[in-house]
C-alpha positions in Angstrom: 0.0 -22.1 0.4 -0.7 -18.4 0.1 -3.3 -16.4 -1.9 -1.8 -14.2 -4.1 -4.1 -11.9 -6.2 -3.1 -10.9 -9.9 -3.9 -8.3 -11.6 -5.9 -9.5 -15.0 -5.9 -6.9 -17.4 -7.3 -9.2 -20.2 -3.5 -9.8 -21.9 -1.4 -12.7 -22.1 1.1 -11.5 -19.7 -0.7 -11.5 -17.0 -2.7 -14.6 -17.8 0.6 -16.3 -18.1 1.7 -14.7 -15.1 -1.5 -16.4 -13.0 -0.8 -19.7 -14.2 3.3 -19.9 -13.1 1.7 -18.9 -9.8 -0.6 -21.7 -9.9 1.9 -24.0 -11.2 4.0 -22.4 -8.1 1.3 -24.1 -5.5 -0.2 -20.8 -4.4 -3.6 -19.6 -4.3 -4.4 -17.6 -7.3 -7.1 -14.7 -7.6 -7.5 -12.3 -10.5 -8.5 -8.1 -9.9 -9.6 -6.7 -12.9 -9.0 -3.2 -12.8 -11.8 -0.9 -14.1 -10.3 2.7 -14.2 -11.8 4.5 -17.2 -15.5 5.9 -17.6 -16.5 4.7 -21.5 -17.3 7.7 -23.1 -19.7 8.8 -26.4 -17.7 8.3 -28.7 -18.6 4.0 -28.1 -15.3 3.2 -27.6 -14.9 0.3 -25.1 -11.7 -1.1 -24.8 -12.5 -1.5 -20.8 -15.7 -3.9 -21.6 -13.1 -5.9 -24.6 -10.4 -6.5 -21.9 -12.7 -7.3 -18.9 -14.6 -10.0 -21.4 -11.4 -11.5 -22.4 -10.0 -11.4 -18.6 -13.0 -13.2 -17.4 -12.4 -15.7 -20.1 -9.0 -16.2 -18.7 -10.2 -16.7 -15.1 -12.6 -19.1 -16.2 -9.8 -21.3 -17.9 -7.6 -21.0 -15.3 -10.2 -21.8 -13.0 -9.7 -18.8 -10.7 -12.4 -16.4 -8.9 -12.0 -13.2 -10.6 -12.6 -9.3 -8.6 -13.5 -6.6 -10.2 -12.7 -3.0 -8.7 -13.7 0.3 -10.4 -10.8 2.6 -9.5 -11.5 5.3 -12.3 -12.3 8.6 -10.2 -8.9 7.9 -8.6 -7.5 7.4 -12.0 -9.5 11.0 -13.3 -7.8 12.8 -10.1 -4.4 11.7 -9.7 -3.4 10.4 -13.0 -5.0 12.2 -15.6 -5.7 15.2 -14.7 -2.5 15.5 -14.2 -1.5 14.3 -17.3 -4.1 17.2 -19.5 -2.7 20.3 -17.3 1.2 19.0 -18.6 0.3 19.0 -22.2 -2.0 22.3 -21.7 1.4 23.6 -19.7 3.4 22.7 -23.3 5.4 19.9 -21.7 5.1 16.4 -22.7 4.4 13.7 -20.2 3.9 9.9 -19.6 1.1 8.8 -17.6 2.0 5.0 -17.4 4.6 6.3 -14.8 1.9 7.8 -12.6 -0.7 5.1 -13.2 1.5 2.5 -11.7 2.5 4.6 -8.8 -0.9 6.1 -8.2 -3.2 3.6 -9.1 -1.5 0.0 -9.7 0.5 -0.2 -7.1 -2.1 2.1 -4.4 -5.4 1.4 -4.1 -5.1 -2.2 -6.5 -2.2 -3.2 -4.4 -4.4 -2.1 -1.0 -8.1 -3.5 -2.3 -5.9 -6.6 -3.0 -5.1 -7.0 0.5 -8.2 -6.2 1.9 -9.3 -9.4 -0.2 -7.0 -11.6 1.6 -4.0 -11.5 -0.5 -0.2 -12.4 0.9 1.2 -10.7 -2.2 0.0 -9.0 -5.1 1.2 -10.1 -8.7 1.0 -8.2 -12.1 2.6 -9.3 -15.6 5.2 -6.2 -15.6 8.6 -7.6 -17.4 10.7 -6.3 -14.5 12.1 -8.4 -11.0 11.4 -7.0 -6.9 13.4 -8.4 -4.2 13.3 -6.9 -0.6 11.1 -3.6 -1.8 14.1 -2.7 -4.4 13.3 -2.8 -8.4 15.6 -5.3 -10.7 15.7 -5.3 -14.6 14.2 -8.4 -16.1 15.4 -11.3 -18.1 14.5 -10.0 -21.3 15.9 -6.3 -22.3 13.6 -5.8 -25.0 10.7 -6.0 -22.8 11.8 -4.7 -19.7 9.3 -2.1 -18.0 11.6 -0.6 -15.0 11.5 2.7 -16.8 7.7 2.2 -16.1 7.9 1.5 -12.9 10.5 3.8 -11.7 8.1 6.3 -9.6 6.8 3.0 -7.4 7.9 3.7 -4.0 10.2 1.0 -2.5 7.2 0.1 0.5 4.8 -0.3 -2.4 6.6 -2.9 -3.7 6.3 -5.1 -0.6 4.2 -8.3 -0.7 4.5 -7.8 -5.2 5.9 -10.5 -7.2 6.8 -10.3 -10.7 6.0 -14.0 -12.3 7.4 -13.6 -15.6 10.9 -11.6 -14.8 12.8 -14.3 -15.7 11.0 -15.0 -19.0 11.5 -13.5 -23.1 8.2 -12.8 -24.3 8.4 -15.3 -27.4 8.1 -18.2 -24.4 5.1 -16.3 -22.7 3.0 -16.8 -26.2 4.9 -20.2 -26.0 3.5 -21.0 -22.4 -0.3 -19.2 -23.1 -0.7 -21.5 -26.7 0.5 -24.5 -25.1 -2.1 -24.6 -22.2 -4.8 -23.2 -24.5 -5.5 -19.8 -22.8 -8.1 -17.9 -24.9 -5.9 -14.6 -25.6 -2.5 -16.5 -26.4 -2.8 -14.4 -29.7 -4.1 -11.5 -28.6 -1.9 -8.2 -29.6 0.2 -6.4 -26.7 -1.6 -3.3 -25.7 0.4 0.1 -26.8 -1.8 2.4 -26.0 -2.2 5.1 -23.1 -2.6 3.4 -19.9 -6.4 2.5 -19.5 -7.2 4.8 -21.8 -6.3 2.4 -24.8 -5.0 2.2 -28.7 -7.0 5.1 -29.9 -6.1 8.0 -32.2 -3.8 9.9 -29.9 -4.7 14.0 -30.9 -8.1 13.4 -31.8 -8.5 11.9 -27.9 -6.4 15.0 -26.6 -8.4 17.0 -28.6 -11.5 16.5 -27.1 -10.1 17.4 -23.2 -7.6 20.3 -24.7 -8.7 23.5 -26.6 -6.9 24.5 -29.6 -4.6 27.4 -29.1 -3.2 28.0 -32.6 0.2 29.7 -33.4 2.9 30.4 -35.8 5.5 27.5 -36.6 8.8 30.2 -36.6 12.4 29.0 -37.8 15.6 29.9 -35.9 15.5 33.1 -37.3 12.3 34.2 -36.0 10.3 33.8 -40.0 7.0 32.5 -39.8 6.8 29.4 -41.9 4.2 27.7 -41.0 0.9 27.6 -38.7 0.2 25.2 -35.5 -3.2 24.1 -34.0 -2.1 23.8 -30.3 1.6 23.4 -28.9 0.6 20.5 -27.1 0.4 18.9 -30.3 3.7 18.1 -30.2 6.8 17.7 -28.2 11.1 18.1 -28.7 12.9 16.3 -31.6 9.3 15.5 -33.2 9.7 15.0 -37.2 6.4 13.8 -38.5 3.0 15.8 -38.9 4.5 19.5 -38.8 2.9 20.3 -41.5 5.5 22.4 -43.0 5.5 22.3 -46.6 8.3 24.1 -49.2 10.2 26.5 -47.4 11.6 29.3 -49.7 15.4 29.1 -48.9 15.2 26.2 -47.1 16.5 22.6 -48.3 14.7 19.5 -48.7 16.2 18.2 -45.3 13.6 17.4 -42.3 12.5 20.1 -39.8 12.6 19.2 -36.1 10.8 20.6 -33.1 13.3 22.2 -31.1 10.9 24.3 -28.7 7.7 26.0 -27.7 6.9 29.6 -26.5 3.6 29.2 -24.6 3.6 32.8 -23.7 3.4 33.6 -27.8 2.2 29.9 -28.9 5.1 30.2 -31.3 6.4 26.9 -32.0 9.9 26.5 -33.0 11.7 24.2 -35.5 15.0 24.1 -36.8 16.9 21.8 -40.1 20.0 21.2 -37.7 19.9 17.8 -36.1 22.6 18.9 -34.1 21.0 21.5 -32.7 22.3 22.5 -29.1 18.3 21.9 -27.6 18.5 18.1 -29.9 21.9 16.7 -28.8 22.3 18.4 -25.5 24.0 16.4 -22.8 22.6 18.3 -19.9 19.0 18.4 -18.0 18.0 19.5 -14.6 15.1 16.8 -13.0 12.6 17.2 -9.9 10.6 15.5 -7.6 13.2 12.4 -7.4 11.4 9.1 -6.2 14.8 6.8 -5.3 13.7 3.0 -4.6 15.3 1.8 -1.6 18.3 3.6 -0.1 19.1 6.9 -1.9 22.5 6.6 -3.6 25.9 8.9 -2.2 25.4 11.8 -4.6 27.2 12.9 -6.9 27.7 9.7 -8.6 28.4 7.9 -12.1 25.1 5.9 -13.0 23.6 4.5 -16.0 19.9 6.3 -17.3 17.4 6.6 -20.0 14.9 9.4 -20.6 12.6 6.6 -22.9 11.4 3.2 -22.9 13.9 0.9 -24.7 16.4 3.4 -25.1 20.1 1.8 -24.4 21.1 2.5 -21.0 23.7 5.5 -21.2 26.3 6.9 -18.8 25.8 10.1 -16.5 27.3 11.8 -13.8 24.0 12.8 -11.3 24.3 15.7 -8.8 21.9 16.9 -6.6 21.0 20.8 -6.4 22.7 22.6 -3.7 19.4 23.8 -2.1 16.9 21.6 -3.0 18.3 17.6 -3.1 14.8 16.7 -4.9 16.1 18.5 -8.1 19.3 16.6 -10.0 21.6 18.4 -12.0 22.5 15.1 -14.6 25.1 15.5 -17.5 25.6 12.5 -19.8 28.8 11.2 -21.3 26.5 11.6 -24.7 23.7 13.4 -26.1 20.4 11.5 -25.3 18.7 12.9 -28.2 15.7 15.7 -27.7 15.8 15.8 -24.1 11.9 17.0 -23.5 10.8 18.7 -20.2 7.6 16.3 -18.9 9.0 13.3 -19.5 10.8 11.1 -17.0 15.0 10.1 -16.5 14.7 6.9 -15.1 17.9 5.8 -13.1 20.0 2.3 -13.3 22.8 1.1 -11.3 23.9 -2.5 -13.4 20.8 -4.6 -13.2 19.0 -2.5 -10.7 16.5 0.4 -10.7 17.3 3.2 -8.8 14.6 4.9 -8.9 13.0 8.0 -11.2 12.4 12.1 -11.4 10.7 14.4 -14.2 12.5 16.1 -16.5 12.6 19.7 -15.4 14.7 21.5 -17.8 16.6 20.8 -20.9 19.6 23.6 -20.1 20.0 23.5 -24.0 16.6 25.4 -24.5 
């Protein structure tokens, strides 16, 4: 039998995910990950999850670690994440959070436990250090996982990538586990389900700015670019626009030197349905793939897998030139293009430039 160690985040995926191991014959230890101080405002989603992980263990029956990784988290994760939005791009730390912290120093601490593979509840398959879509497309989490080098994969196992997540709740209620009801977490990884600008707001100043049309007439007024981010409809604040119809107004780009933040009527706008991006710092899992090349991609989680033709840069094969058959939909610089060749994941690479804006 081996010992495999799973990482218990207090959810029923990855309790579900320690008792098919068990099930499996192996060893099973849970790591409950602590990687976020509490701060004043009370909040303590860290204390809810570690409560309802330990109750978990207990059930199961299994040891359960606990590993405080949050300065790592503060330096390579997050601070990262504040100078994007502060730099008016819009990015996704759950990418960097599994690269940096899940599947680094949890995957190493694992080990030094005693562990002959390392387990989470990701919805996603790993076979030979290369990255494989799961079972169930609705809940698949490559895109997630894309920046996860193909060595930091080794000795990981994926327990419920051949599972839909209606038999998960199935599995947890039927063998009593304490959280088989408990809601999926949506929130920011390790940060948590908490009002989203308020929490920016207190690590990010306020840099207010005009809100200008395609013209280049004020219409409106902006508390801070980072705010908000391409192809965003809701909480513009624009009101009546003399001249203007009734028809929605859409980011369509940001002038950090000005703080002018630009919005257009036209949801065809060139910057909104452009077909064309330029992406850096390329992370390809496994074997790099004979570029240029037709592949599948999507820019967001859940978004239908859509044709491209990917090129690398002439003088610097860490930056893609990546056209797709059709428009994505607000292509926004920060965020990740996450790669697919049929059921596998190639890999991933940050989203440079949108060549529409």
């Amino acid at each position: 039998m081996s010992l495999v160690i799973v990482g218990l985040s207090g959810g029923v995926d990855s309790a579900v995910a320690a008792h098919r191991l068990i099930q499996a014959g192996h060893t099973v230890e849970g790591l409950f990950m602590f990687n976020w101080a509490e701060d004043e405002t009370g909040y303590c989603q860290a204390a809810d999850d570690f409560k309802a992980a330990q109750a978990v263990a207990d059930h199961l029956g299994i040891v359960l670690h606990r590993a405080d990784f949050s300065q790592a988290y503060l330096d390579r994760v997050f601070q990262h994440f504040l100078d994007e939005y502060a730099a008016g791009r819009t990015p996704n730390p759950d990418l960097l959070c599994n690269r940096e912290i899940k599947f680094a120093p949890f995957r190493e601490h694992a080990l030094r436990l005693g562990a002959d593979a390392v387990a989470t509840g990701h919805y996603a398959a790993t076979r030979n250090g290369l990255l494989y879509r799961a079972v169930d497309e609705n809940k698949d989490q490559t895109y997630f996982l894309a920046l996860v080098r193909s060595e930091q994969l080794q000795q990981v196992v994926f327990p419920l990538a051949d599972l839909p997540k209606s038999e998960v709740r199935a599995i947890a209620a039927s063998i009593g586990l304490p959280n088989h009801d408990r809601k999926d977490s949506t929130g920011i990884c390790f940060i948590g389900e908490r009002n989203f600008a308020d929490f920016l707001a207190g690590h990010l100043d306020d840099q207010p700015g005009p809100i200008c049309d395609e013209s280049g007439r004020q219409i409106g007024e902006h508390r801070g670019l980072w705010r908000f981010t391409i192809g965003q409809r809701k909480g513009l604040g624009i009101g009546g626009v003399k001249g203007a119809s009734e028809s929605p107004w859409f980011v369509c780009g940001k002038q950090p030197d000005n703080r002018t933040l630009l919005v257009t009527q036209d949801r065809e706008h060139p910057v909104l349905s452009g077909k064309v991006l330029i992406a850096a710092d390329v992370n390809w899992i496994g074997e790099a793939p004979v570029l240029p090349t037709r592949l599948q991609a999507r820019i967001r989680h859940r978004q239908p897998l859509m044709n491209c033709q990917v090129a690398s840069l002439p003088d610097t094969p860490s930056r893609l030139h990546v056209q797709f058959d059709q428009p994505p939909w607000a292509i926004a610089p920060g965020q990740y293009i996450v790669f697919y060749d049929g059921p596998r994941c190639l890999g991933g690479a940050v989203i440079e430039v949108n060549e529409a804006l």
